[in-house]
N, C-alpha and C positions, 0 to 999 in steps of 0.2 A: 247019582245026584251029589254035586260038594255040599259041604259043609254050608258055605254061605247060601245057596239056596236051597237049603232042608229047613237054616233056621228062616228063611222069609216068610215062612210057607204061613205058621201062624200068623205072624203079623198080616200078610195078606189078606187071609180070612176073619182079623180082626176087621180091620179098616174096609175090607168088601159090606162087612154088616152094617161098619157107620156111615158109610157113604147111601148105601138103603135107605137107614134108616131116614137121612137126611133128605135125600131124595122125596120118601111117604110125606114129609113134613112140609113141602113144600105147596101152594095155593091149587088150588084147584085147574085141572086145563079144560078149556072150551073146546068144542068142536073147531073152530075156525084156528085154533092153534097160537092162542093166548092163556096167558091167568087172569085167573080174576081174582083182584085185592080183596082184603077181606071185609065184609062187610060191619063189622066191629070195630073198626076203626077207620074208619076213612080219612085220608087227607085231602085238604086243596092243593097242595102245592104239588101231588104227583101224580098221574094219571092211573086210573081205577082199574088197566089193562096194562101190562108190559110182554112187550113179545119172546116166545120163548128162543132163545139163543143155545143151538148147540155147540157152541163153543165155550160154553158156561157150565155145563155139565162134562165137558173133557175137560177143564179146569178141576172140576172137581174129583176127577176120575183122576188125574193129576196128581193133586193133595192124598187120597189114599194111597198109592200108588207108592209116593215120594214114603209115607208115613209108615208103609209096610217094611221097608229096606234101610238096611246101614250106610251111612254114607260113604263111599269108597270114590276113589279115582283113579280114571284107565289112562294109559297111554293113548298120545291121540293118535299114533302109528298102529293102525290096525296088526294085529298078534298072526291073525294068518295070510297078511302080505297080500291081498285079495282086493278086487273091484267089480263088484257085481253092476252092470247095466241091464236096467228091465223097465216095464210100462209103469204108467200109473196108475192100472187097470186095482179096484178096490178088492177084489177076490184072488190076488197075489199075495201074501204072506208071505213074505220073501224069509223072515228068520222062523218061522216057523217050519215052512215047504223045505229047506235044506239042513235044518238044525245048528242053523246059527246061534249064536249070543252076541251077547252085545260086547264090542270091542272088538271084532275079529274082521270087518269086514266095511269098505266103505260103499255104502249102497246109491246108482244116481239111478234117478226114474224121469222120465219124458212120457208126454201123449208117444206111445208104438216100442218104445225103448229103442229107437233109432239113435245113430250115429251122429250127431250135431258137431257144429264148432265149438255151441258151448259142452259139451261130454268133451268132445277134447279137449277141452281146457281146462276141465275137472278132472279130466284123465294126469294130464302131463302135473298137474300139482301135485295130485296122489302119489303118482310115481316117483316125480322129482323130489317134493320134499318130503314125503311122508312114507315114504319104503316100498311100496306096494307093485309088484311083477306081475302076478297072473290076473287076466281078465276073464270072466266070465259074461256073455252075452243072454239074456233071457226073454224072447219072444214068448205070447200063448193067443191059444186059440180061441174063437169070438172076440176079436181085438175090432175095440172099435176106430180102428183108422183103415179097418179094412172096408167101412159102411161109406167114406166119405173119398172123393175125386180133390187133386191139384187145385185144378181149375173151379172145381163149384164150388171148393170151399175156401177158396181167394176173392171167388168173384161176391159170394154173400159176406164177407166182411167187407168188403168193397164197397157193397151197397149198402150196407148197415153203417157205413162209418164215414164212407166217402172217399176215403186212403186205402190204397192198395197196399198188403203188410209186405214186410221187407223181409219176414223171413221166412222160410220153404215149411209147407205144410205139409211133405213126409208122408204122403199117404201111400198103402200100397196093398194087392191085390194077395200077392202069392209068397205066400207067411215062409216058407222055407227059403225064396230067394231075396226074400231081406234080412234076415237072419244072416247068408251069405256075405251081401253087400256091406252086410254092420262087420262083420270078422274083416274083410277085406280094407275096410278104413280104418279101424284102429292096427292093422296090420302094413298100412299104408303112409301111416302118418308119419312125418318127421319130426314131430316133437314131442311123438313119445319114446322113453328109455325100453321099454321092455314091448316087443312083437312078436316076440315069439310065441308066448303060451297064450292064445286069445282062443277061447272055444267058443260054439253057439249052440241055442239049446230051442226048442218049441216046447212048454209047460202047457199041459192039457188042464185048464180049468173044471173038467169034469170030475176025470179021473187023478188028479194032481200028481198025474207022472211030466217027468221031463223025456225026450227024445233029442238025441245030438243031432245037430244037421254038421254034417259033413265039407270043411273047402282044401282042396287042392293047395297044396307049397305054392306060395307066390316069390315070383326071383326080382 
């Protein structure tokens, strides 16, 4: 472990307890997943109920967070010249699962971590202005775009909205040969600098191993 995060470490568990503590401090929650104002003071002008927001408490997860660490600034050129594509699935930890840090790597995530127009175009910036050569692809398994069809799930936003969507919903059956198809398109593309080093990986949500899927030199 360096130096700078040996010293984080107390601050961390400083700002872990205030943020508790502040947390305990906070009004009471109801069943129905509000607070209830305190009855000691009531206002007219604010309603006696406000909804709980969790994005109010990552704010505040936030502030300890910030409060634990020195202020430093990275290169916005990631250190290990890296581009990880993978899902948006919530039980990936992507800096965790491979022992990342931060600065090393620019991470893009999609519903399936498929190949889009827009990844290429997040690709070709990477590469072009911000340094970055090898790609790494990362499927896993109980991917839920393996639960939904092309077709039904164009047709219920269809009907939910009235507009048929204009961009491709990516679904697909058989996890190893999209994994494939993804290697194959960033290997394919013309506007990116670097095809060579593209690998593909399946991540087992269970066991949080990765498994390489395998493609063929393309000429």
């Amino acid at each position: 472990m360096d130096r700078r995060r040996r010293s984080a470490i107390p601050g961390r568990l400083g700002a872990t307890r205030a943020l508790r503590s502040a947390l305990a401090t906070r009004p009471a929650l109801c069943d129905n997943g509000f607070h209830t104002a305190s009855s000691s003071s009531p206002s007219p002008q604010v309603s006696r109920v406000s909804r709980v927001n969790v994005v109010d408490e990552l704010v505040a997860n936030n502030e300890a967070f910030a409060a634990s660490l020195p202020p430093q600034h990275l290169d916005v050129r990631p250190r290990r010249r890296l581009v990880i594509v993978t899902c948006m699935d919530a039980r990936l930890d992507v800096f965790a699962a491979l022992g990342l840090r931060e600065g090393e790597a620019h991470i893009l995530r999609n519903a399936g971590g498929v190949i889009t127009d827009d990844v290429i175009r997040s690709l070709a910036v990477s590469q072009r202005r911000l340094g970055t050569r090898e790609v790494m692809l990362i499927h896993h398994t109980d991917c839920g775009m393996q639960s939904l069809t092309d077709d039904g799930f164009r047709a219920e936003l269809q009907r939910a909205t009235g507009v048929a969507p204009a961009f491709a919903i990516e679904s697909f059956t058989d996890l190893d040969a999209d994994v494939r198809q993804s290697i194959l398109r960033v290997r394919r593309s013309p506007f990116l600098l670097h095809r060579d080093l593209v690998r593909g990986f399946v991540y087992d949500v269970d066991t949080h191993r990765l498994r390489e899927i395998e493609v063929g030199d393309v000429h």
